[in-house]
N, C-alpha and C positions, 0 to 999 in steps of 0.2 A: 584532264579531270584533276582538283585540286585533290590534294593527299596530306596527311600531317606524317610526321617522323619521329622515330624515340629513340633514344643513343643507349646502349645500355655499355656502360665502360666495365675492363675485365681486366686483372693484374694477372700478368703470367707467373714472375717469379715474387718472390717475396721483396728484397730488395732491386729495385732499378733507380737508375738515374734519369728514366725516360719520364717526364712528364705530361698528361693530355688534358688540354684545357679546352669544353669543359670537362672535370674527371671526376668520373664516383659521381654523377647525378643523373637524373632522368631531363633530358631537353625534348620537349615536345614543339615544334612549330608549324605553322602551316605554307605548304608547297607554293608553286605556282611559280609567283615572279617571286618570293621569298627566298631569301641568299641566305644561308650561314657554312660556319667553317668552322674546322678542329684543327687548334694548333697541339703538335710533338716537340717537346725541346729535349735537346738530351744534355753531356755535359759540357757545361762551358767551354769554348774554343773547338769543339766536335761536332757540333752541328750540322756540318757540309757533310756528315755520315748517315744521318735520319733517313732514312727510306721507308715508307707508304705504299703497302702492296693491299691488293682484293683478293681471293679468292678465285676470281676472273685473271688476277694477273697484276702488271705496272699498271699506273697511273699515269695517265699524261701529264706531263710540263707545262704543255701550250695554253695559255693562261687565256685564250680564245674559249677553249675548249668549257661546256657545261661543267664539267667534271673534272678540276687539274691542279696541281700542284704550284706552290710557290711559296718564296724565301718569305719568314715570318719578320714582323716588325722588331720583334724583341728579342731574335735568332730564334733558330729552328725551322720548323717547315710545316706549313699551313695546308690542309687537305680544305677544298676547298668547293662547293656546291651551288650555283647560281639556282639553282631551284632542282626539284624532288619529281621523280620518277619512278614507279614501280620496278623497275630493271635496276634500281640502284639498291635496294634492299639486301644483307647481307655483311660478312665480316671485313672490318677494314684494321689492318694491321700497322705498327709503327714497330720501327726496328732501327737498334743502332749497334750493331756487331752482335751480341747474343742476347743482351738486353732489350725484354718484348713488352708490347702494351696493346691492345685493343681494345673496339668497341665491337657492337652488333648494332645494324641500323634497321629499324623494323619499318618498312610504308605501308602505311593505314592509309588504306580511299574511304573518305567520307560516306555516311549514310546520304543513302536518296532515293527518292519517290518517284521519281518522274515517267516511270513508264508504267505509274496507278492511274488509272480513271479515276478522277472525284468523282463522278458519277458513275453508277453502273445502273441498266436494268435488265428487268426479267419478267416475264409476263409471267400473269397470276391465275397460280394451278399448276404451275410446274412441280414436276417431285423432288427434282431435286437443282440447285444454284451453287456455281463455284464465283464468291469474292474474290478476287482478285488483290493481293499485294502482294508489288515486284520490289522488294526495296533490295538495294544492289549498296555493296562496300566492302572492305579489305580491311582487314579477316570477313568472312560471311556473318552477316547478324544472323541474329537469332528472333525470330518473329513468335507475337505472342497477340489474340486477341480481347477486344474489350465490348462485350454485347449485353446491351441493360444490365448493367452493372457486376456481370460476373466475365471474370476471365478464364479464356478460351485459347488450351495449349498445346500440343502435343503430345501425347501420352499412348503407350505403348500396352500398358496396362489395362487401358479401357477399349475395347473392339466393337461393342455393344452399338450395332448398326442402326438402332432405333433412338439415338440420340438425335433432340434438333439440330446442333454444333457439330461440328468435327475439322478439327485442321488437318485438309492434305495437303502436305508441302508448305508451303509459305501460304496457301488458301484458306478461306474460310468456306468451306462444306454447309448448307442451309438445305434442309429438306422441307418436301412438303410447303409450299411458299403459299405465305397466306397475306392478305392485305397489313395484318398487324405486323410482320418481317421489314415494312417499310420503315426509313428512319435512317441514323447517323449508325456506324461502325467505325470502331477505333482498333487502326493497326497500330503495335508496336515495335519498333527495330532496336535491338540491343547489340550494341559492338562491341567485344573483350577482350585484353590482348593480355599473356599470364605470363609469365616468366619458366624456367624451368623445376621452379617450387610451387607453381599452379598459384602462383599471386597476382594479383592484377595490377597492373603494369600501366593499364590506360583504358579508359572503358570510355562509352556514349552510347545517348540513344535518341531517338527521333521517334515524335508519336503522328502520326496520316489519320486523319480523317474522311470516312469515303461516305457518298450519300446514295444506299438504294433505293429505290425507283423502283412500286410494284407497275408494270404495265398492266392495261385490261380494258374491254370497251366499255362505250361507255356506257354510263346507270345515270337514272332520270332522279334530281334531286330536290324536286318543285316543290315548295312548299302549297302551291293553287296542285295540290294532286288532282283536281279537277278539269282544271282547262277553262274554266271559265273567266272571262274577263269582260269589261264594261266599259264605255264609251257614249260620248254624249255629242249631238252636232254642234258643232261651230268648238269644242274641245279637241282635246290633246289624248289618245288613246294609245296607253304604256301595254304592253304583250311581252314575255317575258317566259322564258326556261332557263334550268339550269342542270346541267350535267357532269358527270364525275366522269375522269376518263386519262387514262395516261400514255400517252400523250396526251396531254390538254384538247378538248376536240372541238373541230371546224363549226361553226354553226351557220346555217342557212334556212332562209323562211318562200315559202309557198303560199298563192293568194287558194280562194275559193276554186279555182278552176287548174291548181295544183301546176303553175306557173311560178316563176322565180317573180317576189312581191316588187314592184318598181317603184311604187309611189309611198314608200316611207322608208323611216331611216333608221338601221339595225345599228344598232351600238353593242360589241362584243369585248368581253372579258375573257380573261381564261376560262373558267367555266360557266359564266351566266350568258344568255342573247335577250337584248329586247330591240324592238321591234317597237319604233313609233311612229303610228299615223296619224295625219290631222282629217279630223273626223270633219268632212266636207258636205256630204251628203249622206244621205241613208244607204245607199249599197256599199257603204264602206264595210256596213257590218254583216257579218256574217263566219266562216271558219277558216281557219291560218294553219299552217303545218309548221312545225320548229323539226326539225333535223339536225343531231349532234351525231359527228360519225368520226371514228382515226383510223391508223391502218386496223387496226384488232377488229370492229364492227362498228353497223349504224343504228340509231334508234330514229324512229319518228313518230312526232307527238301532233295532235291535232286538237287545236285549241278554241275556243267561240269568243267571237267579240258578239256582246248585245247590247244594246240600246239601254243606256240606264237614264236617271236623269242628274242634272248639275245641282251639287249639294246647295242646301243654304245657306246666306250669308251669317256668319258670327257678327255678333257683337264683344268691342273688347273696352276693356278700363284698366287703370295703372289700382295696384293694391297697396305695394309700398316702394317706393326708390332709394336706392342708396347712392354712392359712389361710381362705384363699379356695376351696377346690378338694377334690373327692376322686376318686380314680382307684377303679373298680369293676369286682371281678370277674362277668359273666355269664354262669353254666354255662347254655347250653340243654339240654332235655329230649332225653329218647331219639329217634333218627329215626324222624320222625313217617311214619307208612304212606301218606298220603295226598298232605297238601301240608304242602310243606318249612317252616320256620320264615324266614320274610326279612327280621326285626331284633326290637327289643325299644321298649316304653315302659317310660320310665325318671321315675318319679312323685317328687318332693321336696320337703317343708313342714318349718318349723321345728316343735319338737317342741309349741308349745303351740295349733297350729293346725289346724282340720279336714282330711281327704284333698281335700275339696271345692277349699280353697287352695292347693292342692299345685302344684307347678310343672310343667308335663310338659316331659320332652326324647325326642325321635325318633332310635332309631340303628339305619341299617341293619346286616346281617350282614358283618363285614369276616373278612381271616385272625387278630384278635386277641380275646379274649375281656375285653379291657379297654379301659372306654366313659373319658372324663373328664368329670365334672360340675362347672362352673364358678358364677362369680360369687356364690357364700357365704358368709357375713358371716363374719369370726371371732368364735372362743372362743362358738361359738352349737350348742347341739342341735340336733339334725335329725334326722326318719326317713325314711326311703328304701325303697321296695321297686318291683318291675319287670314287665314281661308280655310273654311273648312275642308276636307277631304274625304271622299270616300269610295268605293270600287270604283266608279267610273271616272272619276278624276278631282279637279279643284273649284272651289268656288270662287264667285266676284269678290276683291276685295273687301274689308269692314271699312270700318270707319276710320279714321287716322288718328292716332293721339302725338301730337306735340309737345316734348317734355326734357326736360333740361337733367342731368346728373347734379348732385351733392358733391360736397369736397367729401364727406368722409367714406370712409370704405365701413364697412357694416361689423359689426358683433357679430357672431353665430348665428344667424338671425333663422328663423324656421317659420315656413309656413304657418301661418293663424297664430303666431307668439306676439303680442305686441312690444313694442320696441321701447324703450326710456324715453321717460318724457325729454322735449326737446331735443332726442335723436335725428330727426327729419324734418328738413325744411326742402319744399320743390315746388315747383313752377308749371304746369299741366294748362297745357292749351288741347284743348279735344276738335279736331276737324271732323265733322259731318258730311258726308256726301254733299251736303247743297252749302257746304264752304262756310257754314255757321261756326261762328269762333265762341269755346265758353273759357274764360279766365277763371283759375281757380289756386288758393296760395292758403296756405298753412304754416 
């Protein structure tokens, strides 16, 4: 384990000849494969009399040795440490007949974390949770916590058992675990090393960040609190849950006859499942079961696909173009008799590119019938065409517009503001289902 070290030098008598370099300072370094040494000189032509004693005893010679002795470059005699050990800690003595000098050598082990869980959990309802920080080092720190903004200490003075907090030992104490307990907790480790005038000498700290984790099973987070969902033949029918649950939980779907579904294809997130089948024929539709379960429990939801019908087609036009940007008209279809239309997909590729690469934008139904399509290369072709959308799925394509970008990038430009004169020059070719081309320039 790496460790650091502090020299603390000590004059025995008032007057000596004995010199220690370095002397009178604080040397902190760090362990390991780090080497240093304290040279003793004494008085000139005397030096072959310096002796180096511990506490523990002689020093070895043997210059092999981690820990040993040898003749200094400028005379005297060099105590000398290829790197730091807790067992080295302690008084190291220089002597040259009755003239003394010393140091104390203190090893500090580094703060460390490593036997904290970043993660911890605890299932939710428990009365009470012990956090966990192990933080280890030489002297023992001192641990202090940090929870929504107030800190959380030891204190001897307050026993009051009806506190949320409470630190035992190096723990954080959490009573009563409620979903809101989830979140980030900050340990602190303070290291302090004081002299014997209670000064500090060498201090650090290290702050841990841990992440609790409330567990629980799971809860139904559907926005369709209904179950209802729509589908149309020869479409694309989306089915869809989502659940809350920690561990994140497993989803699995059941046909009508509460078999595992074969013929469509569940796409799962952490907490959402849908469930897409291609509406084939008419007993497609009917009721689906969603199951979200983890170790804690299962839930299961029973959901209806029915028969809706395929929205109608929009109609769309370009309102204004800029560089970057084109603003578009989306006329929806006649009111639909069944279910309403609740926005459009809005499909855009440069002109020399398949629909396949087309970019999609999602807009729901607002009071405006004008979408903004952004981020457009200038002076570049583009086609563009749209589909309405609504419970049971998408409509046929609109009509296609062909239309080229401006060099310039637009003013603040807002819906229904018109724009300075000779701001806008563009090029709009409109395709029609039956291939009709209308040229149109401003």
């Amino acid at each position: 384990m790496n460790a650091f070290f502090i020299i603390l030098c000590g004059l025995v008598c008032c007057v000596s000849g004995l010199v220690l370099q370095p002397e009178d300072r604080l040397v902190i370094q760090q362990s390991g494969e780090t080497s240093f040494f304290v040279s003793c000189r004494g008085m000139n032509g005397l030096e072959r009399d310096v002796l180096w004693r511990t506490e523990k005893g002689r020093i070895s010679a043997a210059t092999g040795d981690r820990v040993h002795l040898e003749p200094s470059v400028g005379g005297g005699i060099d105590l000398v440490f290829r790197s730091i050990e807790q067992d080295d800690q302690g008084r190291y003595t220089c002597s040259q007949g009755e003239d003394t000098k010393f140091f104390d050598l203190v090893v500090v082990q580094p703060l460390d974390f490593n036997d904290t869980p970043p993660v911890q959990m605890v299932q939710l309802g428990n009365p009470n949770f012990r956090l966990k920080c192990r933080a280890t080092g030489l002297p023992f720190p001192t641990i202090t916590w940090k929870v929504k903004g107030k800190s959380i200490r030891n204190s001897f003075d307050n026993l009051n058992q009806d506190l949320k907090y409470e630190m035992d030992g190096t723990d954080l104490l959490i009573r009563n675990i409620e979903k809101s307990d989830e979140g980030r907790y900050l340990c602190k480790a303070v290291q302090t090393v004081y002299d014997e005038n209670n000064s500090v000498l060498y201090s650090d700290f290290r702050d841990n960040i841990i992440d609790l984790r409330i567990e629980q099973s799971p809860e139904w987070l559907d926005e369709n609190s209904g179950g209802q969902f729509y589908g149309y033949v020869t479409g694309t029918a989306n089915l869809t849950c989502q659940a809350e649950a920690e561990p994140p939980p497993t989803f699995s779907w059941l046909d009508a006859q509460n078999l595992p579904v074969k013929h469509g294809t569940v796409v799962n997130s952490e907490y959402k499942s849908t469930l897409l089948l291609e509406v084939t024929h008419h007993n497609i539709f009917g009721a689906y079961t969603c199951i979200a379960e983890n170790l804690h429990g299962r839930l299961e939801k029973v959901v209806m696909l029915s028969e809706g019908a395929k929205p109608g087609t929009p109609q769309i036009k370009p309102n204004r173009i800029f560089g970057d940007s084109i603003q578009l008209n989306i006329v929806k279809p006649a009111a639909e008799l069944f279910l309403h239309i609740e926005g459009f997909q809005v499909e855009i590729k440069q002109a020399d590119k398949p629909w396949s690469e087309a970019s999609v934008l999602q807009f729901n139904l607002g009071n405006d019938d004008v979408f903004i399509i952004p981020g457009l290369d200038q002076q570049t072709f583009y086609h563009v065409r749209a589909r309405s959308r609504n419970k049971a799925g998408l409509s046929d394509p609109s009509n296609i517009i062909y239309l080229k970008t401006n060099g310039e990038i637009p003013y603040q430009a807002k819906i229904g503001q018109p724009s300075p004169a000779g701001s806008i020059h563009c090029e709009i070719y409109l395709l029609s289902l039956a291939a009709l081309v209308l040229t149109l320039s401003w």
